[in-house]
C-alpha positions as CSV (number, residue, x, y, z in Angstrom):
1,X,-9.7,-41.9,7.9
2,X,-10.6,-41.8,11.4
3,X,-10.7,-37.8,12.9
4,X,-7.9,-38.4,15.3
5,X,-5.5,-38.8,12.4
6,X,-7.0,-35.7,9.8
7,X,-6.8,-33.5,13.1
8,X,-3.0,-34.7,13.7
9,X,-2.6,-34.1,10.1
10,X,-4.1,-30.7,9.9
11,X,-1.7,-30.0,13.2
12,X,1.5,-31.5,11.7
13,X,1.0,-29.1,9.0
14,X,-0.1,-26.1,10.8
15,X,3.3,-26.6,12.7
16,X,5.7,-27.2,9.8
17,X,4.1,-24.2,8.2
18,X,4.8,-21.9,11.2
19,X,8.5,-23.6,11.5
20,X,9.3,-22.6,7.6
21,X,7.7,-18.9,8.7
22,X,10.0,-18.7,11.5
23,X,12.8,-19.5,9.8
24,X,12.2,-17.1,6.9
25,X,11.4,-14.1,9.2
26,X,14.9,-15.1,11.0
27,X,16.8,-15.0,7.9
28,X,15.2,-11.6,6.9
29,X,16.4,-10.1,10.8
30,X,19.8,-11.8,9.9
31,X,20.8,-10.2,6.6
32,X,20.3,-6.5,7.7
33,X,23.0,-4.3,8.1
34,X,23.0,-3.8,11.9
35,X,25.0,-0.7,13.2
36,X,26.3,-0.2,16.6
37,X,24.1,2.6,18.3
38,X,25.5,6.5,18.5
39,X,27.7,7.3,21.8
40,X,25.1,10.0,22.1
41,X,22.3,7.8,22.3
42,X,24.2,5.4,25.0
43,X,22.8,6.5,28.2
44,X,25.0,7.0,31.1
45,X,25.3,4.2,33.8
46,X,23.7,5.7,37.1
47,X,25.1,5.5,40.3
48,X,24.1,2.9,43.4
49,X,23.8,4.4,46.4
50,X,23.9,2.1,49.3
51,X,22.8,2.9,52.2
52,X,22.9,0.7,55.5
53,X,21.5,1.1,58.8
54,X,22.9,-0.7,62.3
55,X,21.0,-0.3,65.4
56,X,22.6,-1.7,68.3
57,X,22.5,-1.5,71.5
């Protein structure tokens, strides 16, 4: 085989190997039990201040 085609090979493989990973770590995020956080922990929304300046003449 000519190196060109063992190094797309090796690559093909590389990347269906990481695609299978990906999709096993996303299924492991997707089955836990995920729970809204406390109010507590919520922080407050903070104000805008605007503030504009007009100088005329």
């Amino acid at each position: 085989m000519n190196r060109s085609k063992i190094v797309a090979i090796i690559t093909g493989a590389i990347s269906i190997l990481l695609a299978i990973a990906y999709l096993i770590v996303v299924q492991i995020l997707d089955y836990r039990d995920m729970q809204p956080a406390p109010i507590s922990q919520i922080l407050s929304p903070s104000a805008i201040i605007a503030c504009s300046l007009w100088i005329g003449q």
